[in-house]
C-alpha positions as CSV (number, residue, x, y, z in Angstrom):
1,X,-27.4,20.6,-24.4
2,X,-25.5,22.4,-21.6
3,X,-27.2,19.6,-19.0
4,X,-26.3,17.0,-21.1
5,X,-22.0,18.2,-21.3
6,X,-22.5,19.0,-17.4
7,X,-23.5,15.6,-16.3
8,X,-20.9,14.3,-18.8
9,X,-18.2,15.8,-17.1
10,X,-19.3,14.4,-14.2
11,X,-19.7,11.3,-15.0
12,X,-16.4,10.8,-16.6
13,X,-15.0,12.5,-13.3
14,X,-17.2,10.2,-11.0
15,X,-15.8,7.0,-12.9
16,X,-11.7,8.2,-12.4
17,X,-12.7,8.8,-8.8
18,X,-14.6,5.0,-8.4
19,X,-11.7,3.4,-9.7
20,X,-9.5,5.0,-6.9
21,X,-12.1,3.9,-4.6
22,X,-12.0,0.3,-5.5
23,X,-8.5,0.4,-4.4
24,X,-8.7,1.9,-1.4
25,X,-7.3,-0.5,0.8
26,X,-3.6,-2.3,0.8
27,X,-3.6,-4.7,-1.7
28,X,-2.9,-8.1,0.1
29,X,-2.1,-10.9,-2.0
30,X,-3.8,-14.3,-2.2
31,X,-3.3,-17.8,-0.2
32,X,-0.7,-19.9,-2.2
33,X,-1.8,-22.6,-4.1
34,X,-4.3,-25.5,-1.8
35,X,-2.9,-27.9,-3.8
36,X,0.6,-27.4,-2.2
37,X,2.2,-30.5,-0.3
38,X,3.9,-29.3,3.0
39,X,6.9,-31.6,4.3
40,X,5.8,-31.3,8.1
41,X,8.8,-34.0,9.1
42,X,11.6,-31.8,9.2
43,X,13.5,-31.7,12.7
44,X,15.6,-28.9,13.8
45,X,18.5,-30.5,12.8
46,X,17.4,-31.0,9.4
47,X,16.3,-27.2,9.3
48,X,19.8,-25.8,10.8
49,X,21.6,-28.5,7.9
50,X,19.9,-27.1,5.7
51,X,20.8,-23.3,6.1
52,X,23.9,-24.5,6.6
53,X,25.0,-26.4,3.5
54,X,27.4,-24.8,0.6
55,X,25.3,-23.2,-2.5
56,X,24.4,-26.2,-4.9
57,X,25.2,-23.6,-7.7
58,X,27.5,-21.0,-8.7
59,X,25.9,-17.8,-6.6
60,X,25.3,-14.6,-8.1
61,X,27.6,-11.4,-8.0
62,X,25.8,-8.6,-6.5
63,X,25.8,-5.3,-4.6
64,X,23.0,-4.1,-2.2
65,X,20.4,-1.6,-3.0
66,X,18.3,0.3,-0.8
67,X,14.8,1.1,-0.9
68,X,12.8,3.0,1.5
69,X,8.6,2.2,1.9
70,X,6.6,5.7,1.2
71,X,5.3,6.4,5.0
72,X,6.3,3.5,6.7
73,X,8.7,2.8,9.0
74,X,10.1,-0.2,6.8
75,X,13.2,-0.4,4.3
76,X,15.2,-3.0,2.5
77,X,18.2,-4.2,0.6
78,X,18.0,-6.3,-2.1
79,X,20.6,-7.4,-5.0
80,X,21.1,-4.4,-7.7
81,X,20.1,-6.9,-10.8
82,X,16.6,-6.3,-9.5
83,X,14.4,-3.8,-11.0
84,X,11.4,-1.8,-9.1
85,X,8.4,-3.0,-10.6
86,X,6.2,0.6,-10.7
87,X,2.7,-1.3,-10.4
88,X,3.3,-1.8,-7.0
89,X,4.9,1.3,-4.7
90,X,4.1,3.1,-1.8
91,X,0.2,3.7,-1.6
92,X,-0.7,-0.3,-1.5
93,X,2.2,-0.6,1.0
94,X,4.2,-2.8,-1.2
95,X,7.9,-2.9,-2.8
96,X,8.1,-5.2,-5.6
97,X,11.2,-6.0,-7.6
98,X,11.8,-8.7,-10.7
99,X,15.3,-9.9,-11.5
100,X,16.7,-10.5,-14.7
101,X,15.8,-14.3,-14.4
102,X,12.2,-15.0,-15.3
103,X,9.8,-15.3,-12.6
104,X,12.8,-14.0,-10.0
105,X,10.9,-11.6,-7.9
106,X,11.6,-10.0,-4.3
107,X,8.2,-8.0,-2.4
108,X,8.6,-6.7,0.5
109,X,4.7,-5.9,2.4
110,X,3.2,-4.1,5.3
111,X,-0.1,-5.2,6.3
112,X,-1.9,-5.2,10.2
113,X,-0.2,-6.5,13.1
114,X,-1.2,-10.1,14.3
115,X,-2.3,-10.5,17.7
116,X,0.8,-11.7,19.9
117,X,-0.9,-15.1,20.9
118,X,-1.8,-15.7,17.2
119,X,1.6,-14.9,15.7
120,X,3.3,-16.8,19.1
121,X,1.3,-20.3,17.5
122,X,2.5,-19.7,14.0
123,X,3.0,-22.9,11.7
124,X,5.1,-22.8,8.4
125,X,1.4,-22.9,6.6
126,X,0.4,-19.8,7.9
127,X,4.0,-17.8,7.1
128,X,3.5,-19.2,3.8
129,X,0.0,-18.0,2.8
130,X,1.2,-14.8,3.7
131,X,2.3,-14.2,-0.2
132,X,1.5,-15.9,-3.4
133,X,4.5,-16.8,-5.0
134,X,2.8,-19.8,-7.0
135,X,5.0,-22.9,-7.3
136,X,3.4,-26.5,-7.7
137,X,4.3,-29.2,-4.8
138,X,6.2,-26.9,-2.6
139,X,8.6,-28.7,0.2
140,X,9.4,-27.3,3.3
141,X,13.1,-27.0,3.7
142,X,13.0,-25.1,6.9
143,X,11.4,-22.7,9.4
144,X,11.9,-21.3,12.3
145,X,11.9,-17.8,14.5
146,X,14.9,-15.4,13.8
147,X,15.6,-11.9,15.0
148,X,15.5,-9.1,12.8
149,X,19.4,-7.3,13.3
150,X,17.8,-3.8,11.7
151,X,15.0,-3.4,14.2
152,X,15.7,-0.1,16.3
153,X,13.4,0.8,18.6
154,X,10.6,-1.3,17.4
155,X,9.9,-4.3,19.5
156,X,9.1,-7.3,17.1
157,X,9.1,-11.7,16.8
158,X,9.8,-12.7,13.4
159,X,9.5,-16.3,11.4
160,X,11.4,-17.3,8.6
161,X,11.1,-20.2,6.4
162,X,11.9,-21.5,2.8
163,X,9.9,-24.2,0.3
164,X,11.0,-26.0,-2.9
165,X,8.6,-26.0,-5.7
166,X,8.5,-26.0,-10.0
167,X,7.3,-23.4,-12.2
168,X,7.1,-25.3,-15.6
169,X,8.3,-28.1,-13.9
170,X,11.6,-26.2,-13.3
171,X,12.7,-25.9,-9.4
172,X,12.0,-22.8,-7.5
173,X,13.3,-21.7,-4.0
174,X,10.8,-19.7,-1.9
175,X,12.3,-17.8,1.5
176,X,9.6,-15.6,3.5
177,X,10.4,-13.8,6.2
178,X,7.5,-12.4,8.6
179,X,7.9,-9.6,11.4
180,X,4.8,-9.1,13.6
181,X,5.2,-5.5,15.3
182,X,1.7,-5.2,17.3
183,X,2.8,-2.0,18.9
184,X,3.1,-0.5,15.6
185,X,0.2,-2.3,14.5
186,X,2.3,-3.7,11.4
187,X,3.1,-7.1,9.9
188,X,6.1,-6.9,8.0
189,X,6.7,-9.4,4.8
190,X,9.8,-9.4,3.2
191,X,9.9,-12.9,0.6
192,X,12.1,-13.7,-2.8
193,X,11.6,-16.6,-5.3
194,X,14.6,-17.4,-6.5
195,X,14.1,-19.8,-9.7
196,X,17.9,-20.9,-10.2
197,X,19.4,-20.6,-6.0
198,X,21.9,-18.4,-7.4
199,X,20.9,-15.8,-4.7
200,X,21.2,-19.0,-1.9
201,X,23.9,-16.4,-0.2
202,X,20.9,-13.5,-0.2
203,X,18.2,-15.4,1.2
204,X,20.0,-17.4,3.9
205,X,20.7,-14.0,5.6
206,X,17.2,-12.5,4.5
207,X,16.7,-10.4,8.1
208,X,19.6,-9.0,7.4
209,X,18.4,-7.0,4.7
210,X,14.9,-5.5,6.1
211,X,15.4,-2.3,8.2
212,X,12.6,-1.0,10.6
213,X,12.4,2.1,12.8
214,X,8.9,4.1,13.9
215,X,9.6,7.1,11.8
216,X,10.9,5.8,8.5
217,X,13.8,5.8,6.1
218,X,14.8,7.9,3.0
219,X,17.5,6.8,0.1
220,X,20.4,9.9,-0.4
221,X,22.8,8.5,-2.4
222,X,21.9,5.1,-2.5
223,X,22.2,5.1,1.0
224,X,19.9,4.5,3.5
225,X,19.0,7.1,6.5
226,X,16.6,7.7,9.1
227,X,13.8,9.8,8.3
228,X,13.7,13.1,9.9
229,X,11.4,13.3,13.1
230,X,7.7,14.0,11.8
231,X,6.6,18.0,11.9
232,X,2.9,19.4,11.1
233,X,2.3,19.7,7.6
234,X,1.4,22.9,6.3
235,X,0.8,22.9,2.2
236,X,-0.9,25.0,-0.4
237,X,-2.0,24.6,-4.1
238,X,-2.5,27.8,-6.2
239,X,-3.3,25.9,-9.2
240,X,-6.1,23.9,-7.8
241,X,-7.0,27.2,-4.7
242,X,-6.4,25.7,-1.3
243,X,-4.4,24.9,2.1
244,X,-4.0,22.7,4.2
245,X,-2.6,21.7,7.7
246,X,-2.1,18.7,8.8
247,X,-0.5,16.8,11.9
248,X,2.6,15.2,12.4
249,X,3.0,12.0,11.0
250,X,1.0,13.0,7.5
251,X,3.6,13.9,4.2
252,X,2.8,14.9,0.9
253,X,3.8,12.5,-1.7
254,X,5.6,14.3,-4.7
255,X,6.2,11.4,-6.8
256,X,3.0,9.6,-7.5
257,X,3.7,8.2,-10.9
258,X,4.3,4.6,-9.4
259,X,1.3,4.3,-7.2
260,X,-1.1,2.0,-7.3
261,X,-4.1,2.9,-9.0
262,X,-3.6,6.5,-9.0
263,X,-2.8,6.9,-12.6
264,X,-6.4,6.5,-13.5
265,X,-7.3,9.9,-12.2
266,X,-4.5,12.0,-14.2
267,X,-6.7,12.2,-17.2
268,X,-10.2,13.2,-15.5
269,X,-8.8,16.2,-13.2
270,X,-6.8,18.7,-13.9
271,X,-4.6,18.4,-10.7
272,X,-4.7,16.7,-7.6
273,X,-2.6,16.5,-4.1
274,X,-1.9,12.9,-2.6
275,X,-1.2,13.0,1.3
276,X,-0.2,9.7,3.4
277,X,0.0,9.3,7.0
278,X,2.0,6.3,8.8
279,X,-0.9,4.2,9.6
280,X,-1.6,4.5,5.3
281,X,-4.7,6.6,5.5
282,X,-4.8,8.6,2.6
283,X,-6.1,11.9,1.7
284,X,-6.7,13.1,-1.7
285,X,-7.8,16.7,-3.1
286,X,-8.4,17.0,-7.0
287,X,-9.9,19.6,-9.0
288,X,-11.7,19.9,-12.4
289,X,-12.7,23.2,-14.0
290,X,-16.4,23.3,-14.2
291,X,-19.0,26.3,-13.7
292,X,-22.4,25.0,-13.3
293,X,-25.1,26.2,-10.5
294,X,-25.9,24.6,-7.4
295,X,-28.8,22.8,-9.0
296,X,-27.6,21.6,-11.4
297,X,-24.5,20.3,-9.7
298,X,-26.9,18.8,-7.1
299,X,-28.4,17.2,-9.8
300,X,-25.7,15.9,-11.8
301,X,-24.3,14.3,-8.6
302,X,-27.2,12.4,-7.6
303,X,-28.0,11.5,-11.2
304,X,-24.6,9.6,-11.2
305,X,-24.0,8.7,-7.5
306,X,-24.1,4.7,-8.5
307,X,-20.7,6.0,-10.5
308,X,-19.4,7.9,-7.6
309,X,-20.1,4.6,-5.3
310,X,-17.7,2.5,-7.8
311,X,-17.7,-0.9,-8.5
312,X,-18.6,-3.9,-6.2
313,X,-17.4,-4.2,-3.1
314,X,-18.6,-0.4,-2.0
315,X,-21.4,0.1,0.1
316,X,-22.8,3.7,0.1
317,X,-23.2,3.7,4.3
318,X,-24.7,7.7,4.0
319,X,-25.0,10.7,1.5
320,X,-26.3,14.4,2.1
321,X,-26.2,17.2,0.8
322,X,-24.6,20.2,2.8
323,X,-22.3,23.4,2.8
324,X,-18.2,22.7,3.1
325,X,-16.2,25.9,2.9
326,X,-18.8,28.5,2.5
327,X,-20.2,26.4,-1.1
328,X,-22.9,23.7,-1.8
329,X,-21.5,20.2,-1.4
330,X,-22.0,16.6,-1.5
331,X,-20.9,14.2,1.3
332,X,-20.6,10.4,1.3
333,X,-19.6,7.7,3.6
334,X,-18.4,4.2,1.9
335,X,-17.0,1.3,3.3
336,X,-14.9,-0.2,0.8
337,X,-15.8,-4.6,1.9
338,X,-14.0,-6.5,-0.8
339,X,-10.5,-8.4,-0.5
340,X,-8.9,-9.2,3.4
341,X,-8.2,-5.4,4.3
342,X,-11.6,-3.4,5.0
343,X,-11.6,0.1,4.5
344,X,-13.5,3.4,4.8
345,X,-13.8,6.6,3.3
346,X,-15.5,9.9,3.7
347,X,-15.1,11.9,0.2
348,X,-17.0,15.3,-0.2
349,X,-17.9,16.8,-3.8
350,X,-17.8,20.9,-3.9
351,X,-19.2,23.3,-6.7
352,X,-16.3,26.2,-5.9
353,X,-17.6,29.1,-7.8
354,X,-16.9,32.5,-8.4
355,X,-13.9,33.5,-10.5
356,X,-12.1,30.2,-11.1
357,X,-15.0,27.9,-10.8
358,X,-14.0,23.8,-10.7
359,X,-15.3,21.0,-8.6
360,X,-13.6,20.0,-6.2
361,X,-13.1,16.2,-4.7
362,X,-11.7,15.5,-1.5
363,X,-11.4,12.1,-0.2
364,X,-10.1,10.9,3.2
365,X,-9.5,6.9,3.5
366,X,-8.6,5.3,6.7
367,X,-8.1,1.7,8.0
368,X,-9.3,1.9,11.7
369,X,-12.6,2.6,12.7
370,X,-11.3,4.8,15.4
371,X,-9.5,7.3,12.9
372,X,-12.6,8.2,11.4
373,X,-13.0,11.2,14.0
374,X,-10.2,13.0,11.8
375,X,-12.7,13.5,8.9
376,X,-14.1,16.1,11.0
377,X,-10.2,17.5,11.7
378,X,-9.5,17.6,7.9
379,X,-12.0,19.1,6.2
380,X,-11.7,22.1,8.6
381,X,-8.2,22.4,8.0
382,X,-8.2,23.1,4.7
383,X,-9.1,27.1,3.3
384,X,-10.1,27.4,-0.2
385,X,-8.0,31.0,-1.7
């Protein structure tokens, strides 16, 4: 009976933590629909007429309202009768916002930087696959390259462009916006579908309202500010028993209720610490009380490593057991292969016993191949109390 309830609570602990895993990566959004008909005759004059011309309909009354990206050097303005949609936020390195019109929506996207001779040759097909915001026969009304005003310190080209489509046969104005920063190693999208052109006056000035720097912006008072200069992180956790130092550049993120995926995992520990670094490698540290012995927590891990692996799309590269802060452990390597953004992670399972016994899961996820070295760095900068 006692094996049985062990490798229950496991299991149900294994199957929070794959679901994390299947969303380790930033979420990048689909090409637009094949079907779509692009209007490849306009001429520059027809594109600077058409930025040009008086609102077709009565334009919205707004104010501007800023929001700052979790960990990224990225903000944005947009019109304050749009709402944050929560299912998108800092950890997939999106900012999503639907207006009070239906299917009105703004996103604003980091993903990796192009390479300058690819983003130099862009066509308006390639800026608009860069976001799904469905329409049916979409027409090009413009596109060309634009300067971002908001850029300081960060060297970047940027495209913009606009279509026409139908929703349900009704018309809908698409503007993207694209900002290639290679030596920040970032692609910035910032797009709006606007169903009624009511916000014509918004999106004609859309560079305008995205703001970048290299260290990142915060929100006091609705206003926006630069971030404070990065410092070393140095955290600890009584309720879960541990510390931690990190480097510059890493922050502890206090407000996870928005982020992507993370939700699953309230119910299956009982706490957890979520830390982000610029480049949006993540590390997370979770806890669940559980006293069992080596063995048997050496068996109950392998018995349910396929649920530790996750879903499809994870490829278990290496496993082992070993000894990580003076207790018996688990380690595993996955690459994470599905969707456009490839991503690995090292996670390692602990049986802390002794007084306040609880497994412990700590997972680092990282982007580049060449930040896997900092595995090594994080797990010896933690001490368990």
């Amino acid at each position: 009976m006692k094996q049985n309830t062990i490798w229950t609570g496991v299991l149900a602990v294994a199957s929070a933590f794959a679901l994390l895993l299947t969303g380790c990566g930033k979420s990048q959004t689909a090409a637009r629909d094949t079907s779509a008909k692009q209007n490849e005759s306009s001429s520059a004059a027809e594109t600077s007429a058409a930025e040009e011309t008086s609102p077709a309909v009565e334009q919205a009354d707004f104010q501007l309202k800023p929001y700052a990206m979790d960990g990224v050097g990225c903000a944005v303005e947009v019109p304050d009768s749009f709402a944050a949609d929560s299912s998108r936020a800092a950890i997939s390195g999106h900012l999503s916002f639907n207006g009070t019109e239906t299917d009105d929506c703004i996103v604003a996207a980091v993903y990796d930087a192009k390479p300058e001779e690819t983003f130099d040759a862009f066509q308006e097909n390639d800026l608009f696959e860069l976001l799904t915001f469905s329409t049916t026969l979409p027409q090009v009304q413009y596109f060309r390259e634009t300067e971002i005003p908001n850029a300081d310190g960060v060297s970047c080209k940027a495209y913009v462009g606009e279509t026409l489509g139908t929703i349900a046969g009704k018309d809908a104005y698409v503007t993207i916006l694209a900002a290639n920063c290679p030596e920040e190693n970032k692609l910035f999208v910032f797009s709006m579908r606007d169903m009624t052109g009511e916000f014509q006056n918004y999106r004609d000035k859309l560079a305008d309202h995205i703001y970048l720097n290299q260290n990142g912006y915060v929100v006091e008072n609705d206003q926006l500010k630069d971030a404070p200069e990065p410092e070393p992180l140095s955290y600890s956790n009584d309720a879960i028993g541990y510390q931690i130092s990190l480097p510059e550049g890493w922050e502890r993120l206090t407000d996870t209720s928005s982020s992507y995926g993370l939700e699953t995992i309230t119910s299956s520990f009982d706490n957890y610490d979520l830390f982000l670094n610029r480049d949006m490698d993540y590390t997370l540290i979770a806890a669940k009380s559980m006293s069992v012995s080596d063995t048997e927590f050496y068996a109950a891990i392998k018995q349910n490593q396929s649920a530790w692996v996750g879903a499809g799309g994870n490829e278990l590269v290496t496993s082992k057991e070993c000894t990580v802060l003076g207790y018996a452990a688990y380690q595993m390597v996955i690459n994470h292969n599905a969707g456009a953004d490839k991503t690995s992670s090292v996670a390692w399972f602990i049986n802390k016993t002794g007084d306040n016994p609880e497994m412990l899961a700590i997972r680092y996820c990282y982007q580049e191949d060449s930040a896997a070295e900092f595995a090594d760095t994080l797990i010896n900068s933690i001490t368990l109390q």
